[in-house]
N, C-alpha and C positions, 0 to 999 in steps of 0.2 A: 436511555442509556443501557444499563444491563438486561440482558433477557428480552432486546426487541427484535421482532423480525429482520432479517440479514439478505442482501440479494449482492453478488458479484456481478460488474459491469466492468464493461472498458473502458478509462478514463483517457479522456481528450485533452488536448494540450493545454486547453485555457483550464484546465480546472486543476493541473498538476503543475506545483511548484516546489522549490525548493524547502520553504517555511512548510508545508505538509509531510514532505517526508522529514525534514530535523522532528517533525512534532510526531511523527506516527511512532517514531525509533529514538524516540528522547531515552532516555534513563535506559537504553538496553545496552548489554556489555557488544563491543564490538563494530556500534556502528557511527559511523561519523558524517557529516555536513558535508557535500560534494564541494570540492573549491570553485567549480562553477556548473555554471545552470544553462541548457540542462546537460544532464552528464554525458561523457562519449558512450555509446549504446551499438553493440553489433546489430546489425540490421534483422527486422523482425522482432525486435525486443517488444512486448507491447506492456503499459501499465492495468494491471485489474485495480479496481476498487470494491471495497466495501462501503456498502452505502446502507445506512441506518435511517430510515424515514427520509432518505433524499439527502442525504450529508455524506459526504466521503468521509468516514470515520478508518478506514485502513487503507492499507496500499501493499502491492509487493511486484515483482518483476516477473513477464512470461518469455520463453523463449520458444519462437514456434520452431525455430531450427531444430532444437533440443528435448522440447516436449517438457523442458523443467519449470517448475513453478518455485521459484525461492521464497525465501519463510519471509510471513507477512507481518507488516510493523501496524500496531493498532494504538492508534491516540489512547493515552491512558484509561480513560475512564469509560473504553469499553477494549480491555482486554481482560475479556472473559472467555471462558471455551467455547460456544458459540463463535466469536469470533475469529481464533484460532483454528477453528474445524471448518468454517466457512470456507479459507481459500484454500 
């Protein structure tokens, strides 16, 4: 959990679903459940993960259009700065 090595990947469709992102962005102000899965996405959108020992423990959104990385949602019980500085 806290304080374990952190490495960003691009996450593939079979490993990204709706139940991970409600769970990465649980309890944060702001963010809510897509009404469906998966969401409309301008083209080029890709997912990063954070992955903790092989677990996708965060998510957040890339825009190669844009060059923007939005702020990343990390499952509760590793949102610690490590985590947050990762993506």
């Amino acid at each position: 959990m806290l304080g374990q090595a952190a490495e960003v990947t691009l996450v593939s469709g079979g490993d990204e679903s709706a139940g991970l992102w409600a769970t990465a962005f649980s309890g944060q102000w702001g963010h809510k459940q897509p009404a469906g899965w998966p969401p409309g996405l301008p083209p080029g959108t890709r997912t990063l993960g954070l992955r903790r020992d092989g677990t996708i423990v965060g998510v957040c959104r890339f825009s190669s259009a844009t060059g923007m990385i939005a702020a990343p949602g990390l499952i509760a019980g590793y949102r610690d700065e490590q985590g947050y500085l990762s993506c």
